[in-house]
N, C-alpha and C positions, 0 to 999 in steps of 0.2 A: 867450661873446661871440658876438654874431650877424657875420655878416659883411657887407660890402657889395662894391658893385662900381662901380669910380669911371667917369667920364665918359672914359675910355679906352678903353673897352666898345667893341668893331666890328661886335656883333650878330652873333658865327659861328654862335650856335645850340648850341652845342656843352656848353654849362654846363645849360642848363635840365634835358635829357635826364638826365645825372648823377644830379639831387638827391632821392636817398631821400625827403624828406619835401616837394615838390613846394613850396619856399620862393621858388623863383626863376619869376619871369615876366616875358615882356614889358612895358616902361613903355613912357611915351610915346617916348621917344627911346633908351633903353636897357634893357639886362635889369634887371631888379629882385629885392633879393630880401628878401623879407618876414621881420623879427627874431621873428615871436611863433613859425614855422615852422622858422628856421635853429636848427638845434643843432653848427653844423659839425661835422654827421655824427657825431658822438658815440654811440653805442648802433646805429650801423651798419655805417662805417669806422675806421681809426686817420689817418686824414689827409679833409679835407674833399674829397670829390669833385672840388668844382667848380675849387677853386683847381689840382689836379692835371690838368687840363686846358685851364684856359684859356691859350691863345696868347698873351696878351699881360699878362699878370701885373696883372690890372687889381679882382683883387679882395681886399681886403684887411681884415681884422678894425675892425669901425664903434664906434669910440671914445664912441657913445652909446649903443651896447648889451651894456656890458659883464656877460658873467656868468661865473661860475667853472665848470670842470668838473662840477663835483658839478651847480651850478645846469642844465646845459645834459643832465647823464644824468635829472633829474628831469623837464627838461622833452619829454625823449622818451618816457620811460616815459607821461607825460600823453598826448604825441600817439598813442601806438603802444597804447593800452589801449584794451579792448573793452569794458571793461564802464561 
């Protein structure tokens, strides 16, 4: 499951830095964080970065982009290959 980050967001900055595979960015009004990029950390950490730091518990697993573990180690291995 990809995660998101709801409109609780205060903009600390502080999550972007975090994420291994660079899913999170500035939106118009809020951080963003892009599902084809998020593996919540999977094949990096055992806990997702970003939610282990943010301040105000604002981000939470996005109910339209559900994937299984297995789904989310596959799609790192894709992001993280060289060849």
């Amino acid at each position: 499951m990809a995660l998101m980050i709801t409109d609780e967001c205060i903009n600390c900055d502080v999550c972007e830095p975090e994420c291994p595979n660079e899913a999170i960015s500035q939106g118009d009004e809020i951080y963003v964080i892009d599902p084809n990029l998020c593996t919540e950390c999977v094949g990096h950490f055992n806990e997702p970065q970003c939610i282990e730091v943010c301040p105000v518990d604002c981000i939470l697993v996005d109910p339209s982009h559900t994937e299984t573990r297995e789904q989310l180690q596959i799609k790192y291995d894709r992001l993280t290959s060289t060849a």
